[in-house]
C-alpha positions in Angstrom: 16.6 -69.2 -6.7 15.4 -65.5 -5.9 15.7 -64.0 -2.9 14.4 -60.4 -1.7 16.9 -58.7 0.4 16.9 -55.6 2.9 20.5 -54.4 2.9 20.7 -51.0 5.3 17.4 -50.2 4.6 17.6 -50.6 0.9 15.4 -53.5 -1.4 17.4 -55.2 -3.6 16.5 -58.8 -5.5 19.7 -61.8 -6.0 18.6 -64.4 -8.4 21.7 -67.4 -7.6 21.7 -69.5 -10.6 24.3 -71.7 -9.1 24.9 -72.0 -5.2 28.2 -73.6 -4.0 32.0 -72.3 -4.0 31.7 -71.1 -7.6 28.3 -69.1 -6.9 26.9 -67.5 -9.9 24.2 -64.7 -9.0 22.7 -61.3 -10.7 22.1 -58.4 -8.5 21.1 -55.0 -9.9 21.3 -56.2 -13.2 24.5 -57.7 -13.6 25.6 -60.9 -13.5 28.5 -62.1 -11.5 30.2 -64.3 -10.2 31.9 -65.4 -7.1 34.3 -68.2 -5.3 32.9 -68.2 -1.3 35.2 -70.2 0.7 34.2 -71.0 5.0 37.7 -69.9 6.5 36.0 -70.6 10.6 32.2 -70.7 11.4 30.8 -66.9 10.3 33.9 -66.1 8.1 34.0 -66.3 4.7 37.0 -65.6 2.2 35.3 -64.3 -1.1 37.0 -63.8 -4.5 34.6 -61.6 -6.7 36.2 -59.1 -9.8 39.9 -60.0 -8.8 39.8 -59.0 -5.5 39.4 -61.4 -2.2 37.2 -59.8 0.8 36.8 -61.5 4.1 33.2 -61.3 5.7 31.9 -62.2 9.0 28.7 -63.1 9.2 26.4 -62.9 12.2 22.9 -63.6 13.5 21.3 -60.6 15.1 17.6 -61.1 15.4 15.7 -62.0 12.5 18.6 -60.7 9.9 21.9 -61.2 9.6 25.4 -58.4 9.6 27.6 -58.7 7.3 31.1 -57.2 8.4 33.5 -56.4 4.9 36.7 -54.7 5.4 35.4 -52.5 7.7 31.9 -51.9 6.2 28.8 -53.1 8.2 25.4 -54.1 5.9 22.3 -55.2 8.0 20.8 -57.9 5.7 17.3 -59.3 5.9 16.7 -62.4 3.7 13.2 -63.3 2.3 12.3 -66.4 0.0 9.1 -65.5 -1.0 8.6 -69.2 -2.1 8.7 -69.8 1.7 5.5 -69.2 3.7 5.7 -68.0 6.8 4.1 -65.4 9.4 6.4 -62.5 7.7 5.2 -63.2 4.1 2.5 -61.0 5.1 3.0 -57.6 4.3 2.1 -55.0 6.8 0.6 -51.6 6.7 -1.7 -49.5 8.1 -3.2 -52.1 10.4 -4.1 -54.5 6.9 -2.6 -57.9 6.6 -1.7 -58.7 2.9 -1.3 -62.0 1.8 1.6 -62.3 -0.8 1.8 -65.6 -2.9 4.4 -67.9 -1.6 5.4 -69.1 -4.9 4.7 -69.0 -8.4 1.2 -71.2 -9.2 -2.2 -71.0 -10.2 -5.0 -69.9 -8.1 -7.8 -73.0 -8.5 -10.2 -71.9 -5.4 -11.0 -69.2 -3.9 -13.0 -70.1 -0.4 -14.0 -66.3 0.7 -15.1 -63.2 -0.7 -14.8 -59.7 -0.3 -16.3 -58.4 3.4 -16.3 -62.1 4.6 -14.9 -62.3 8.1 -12.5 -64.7 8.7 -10.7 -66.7 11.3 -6.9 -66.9 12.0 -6.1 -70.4 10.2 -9.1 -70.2 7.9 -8.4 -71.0 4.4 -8.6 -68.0 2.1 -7.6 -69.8 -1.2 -6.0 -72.7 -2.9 -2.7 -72.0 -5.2 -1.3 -75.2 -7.3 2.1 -75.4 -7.9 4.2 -78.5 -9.4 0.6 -80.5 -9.1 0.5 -79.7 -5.4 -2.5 -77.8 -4.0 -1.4 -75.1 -1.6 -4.0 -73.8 1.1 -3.2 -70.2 1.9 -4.7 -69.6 5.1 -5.8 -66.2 7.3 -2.7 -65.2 9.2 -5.1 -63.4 12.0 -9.2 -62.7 12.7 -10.5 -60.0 10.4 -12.8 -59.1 7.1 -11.5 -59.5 3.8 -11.0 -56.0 2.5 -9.5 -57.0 -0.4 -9.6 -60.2 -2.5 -7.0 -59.8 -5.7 -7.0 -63.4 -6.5 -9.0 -65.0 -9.1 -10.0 -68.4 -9.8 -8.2 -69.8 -12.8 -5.5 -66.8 -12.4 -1.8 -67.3 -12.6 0.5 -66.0 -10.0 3.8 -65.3 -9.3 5.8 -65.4 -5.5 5.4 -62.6 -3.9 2.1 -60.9 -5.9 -0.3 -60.0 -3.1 -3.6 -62.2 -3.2 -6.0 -60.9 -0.5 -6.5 -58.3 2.2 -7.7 -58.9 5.7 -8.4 -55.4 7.9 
């Protein structure tokens, strides 16, 4: 499973191959792993490279902070196989939508300069024989329209502009 991550400020990617108290993961490049035991609720007693680190996680907002011997990391956490509201990327008053997850793009509904309704489908993505309806997260025109019929996609590539 990849996961996008904001630590500090700072965009990083964790791809967890296995998720449980023997978690295997790669992050920047190397593989690792680690044994994650719950000590209380929000503590955790990790063993990673020989050494054991307590964390305390909390909720603060959207995010979470992690607290490691003394060392506080503001972490985000993004599935970009989950849809939501914030899987559309923001700047400079455009709304770009990023593909959920990895699929084919079988119809697109709009085209560029179209205006467009907030809940109006844009396009259809198939993934695992399921069709997908990615629909306008606000009122606008479509600015831009990256998606093509018959195209492959992968989570998180942007597929259309609305302004």
């Amino acid at each position: 499973m990849k996961l996008q991550l904001t630590v500090n400020g700072a965009e990083k990617e964790i791809d967890i191959a296995t998720l449980s108290q023997e978690c295997r993961f790669r992050l920047d490049g190397f593989e690792r792993i680690a044994s994650v035991r719950l000590v209380e609720p929000g503590v955790y007693s990790v063993l990673l490279d020989g050494s054991v680190y307590d964390a305390r996680v909390d909720r603060a907002g959207q995010g979470l902070v992690v607290v490691v011997a003394g060392d506080r990391f503001e972490v985000e956490v993004r599935n970009p196989r989950s849809w939501s509201r914030r899987s559309v990327l923001r700047s400079q008053g455009l709304a770009t939508l990023a593909a959920p997850m990895p699929g084919k793009v079988v119809r697109v509904l709009v085209a560029e300069g179209d205006t467009v309704e907030a809940g109006q489908g844009l396009l259809v993505v198939e993934a695992m024989k399921m069709q997908n309806e990615i629909k306008a997260p606000r009122s606008g025109r479509v600015v831009a329209l990256a998606a093509r019929e018959g195209a492959t996609v992968a989570a998180g590539d942007p597929l259309a502009t609305i302004g």
